[in-house]
N, C-alpha and C positions, 0 to 999 in steps of 0.2 A: 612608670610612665617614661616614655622615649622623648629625648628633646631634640630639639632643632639642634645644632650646632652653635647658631645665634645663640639660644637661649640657653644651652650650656656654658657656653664661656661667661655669658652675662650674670648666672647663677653662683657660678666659682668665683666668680671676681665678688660677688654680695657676700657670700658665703666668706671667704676670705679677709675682706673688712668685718664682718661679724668675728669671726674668730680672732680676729686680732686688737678686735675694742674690747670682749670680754678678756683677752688675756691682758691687756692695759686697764681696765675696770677692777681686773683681781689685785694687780699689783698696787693701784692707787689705794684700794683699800686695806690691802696689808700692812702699806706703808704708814697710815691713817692711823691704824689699828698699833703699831709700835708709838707715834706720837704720842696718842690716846694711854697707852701704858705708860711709858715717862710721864706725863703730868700725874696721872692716878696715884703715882709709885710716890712723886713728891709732895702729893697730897692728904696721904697717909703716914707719910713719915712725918710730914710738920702737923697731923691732926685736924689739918682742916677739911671741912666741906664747899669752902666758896673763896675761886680767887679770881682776883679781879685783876684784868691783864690788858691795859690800853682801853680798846671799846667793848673789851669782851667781859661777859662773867659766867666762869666758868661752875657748874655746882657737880658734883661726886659723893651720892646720899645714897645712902640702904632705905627700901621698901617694901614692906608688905604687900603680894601680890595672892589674891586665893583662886586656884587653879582643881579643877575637877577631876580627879583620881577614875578615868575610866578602865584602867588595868582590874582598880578593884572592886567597881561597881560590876564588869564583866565578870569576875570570878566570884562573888558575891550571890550574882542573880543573872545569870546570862542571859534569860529570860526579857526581865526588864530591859535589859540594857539593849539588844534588840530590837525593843518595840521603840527605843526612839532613836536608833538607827536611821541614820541617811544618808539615803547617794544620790552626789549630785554629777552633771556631768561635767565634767572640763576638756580642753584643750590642749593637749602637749605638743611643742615644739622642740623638737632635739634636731643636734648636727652630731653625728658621729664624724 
């Protein structure tokens, strides 16, 4: 689709805040993501699961999660595993 000129610049300039809050959104969280490892790293070494830090408390626990193996219910019975096959539709948004 052809745009106005108006609406071209006005789309680069949105476009441009978008790409530059998710590149500031990745680094906050990477950097989150190194905090998050320091604490985990000291929490492990001292043995604990819960430390309490001012107003916070922090907890770092193993849990059992049961999760459905559709790799191998597909190689098993492809059959089955098709009849409760579903597509649903979505919306993609991408910026190259």
């Amino acid at each position: 689709m052809k745009l106005s000129k108006k609406k071209e610049r006005e789309f680069a300039e949105k476009i441009r805040t978008i790409k530059k809050l998710e590149q500031q959104k990745k680094q906050a969280e990477d950097a989150a993501n190194l905090l998050k490892a320091e604490i985990k790293v000291y929490m492990e070494k001292n043995q604990t699961s819960e430390l309490i830090v001012d107003i916070f408390t922090v907890h770092y626990t193993s849990y059992m999660r049961e999760t459905f193996d559709t790799k191998a219910l597909k190689a098993a019975d492809e059959e089955l595993y098709r009849k409760y096959l579903k597509q649903t539709e979505q919306n993609r948004f991408t910026i190259n």
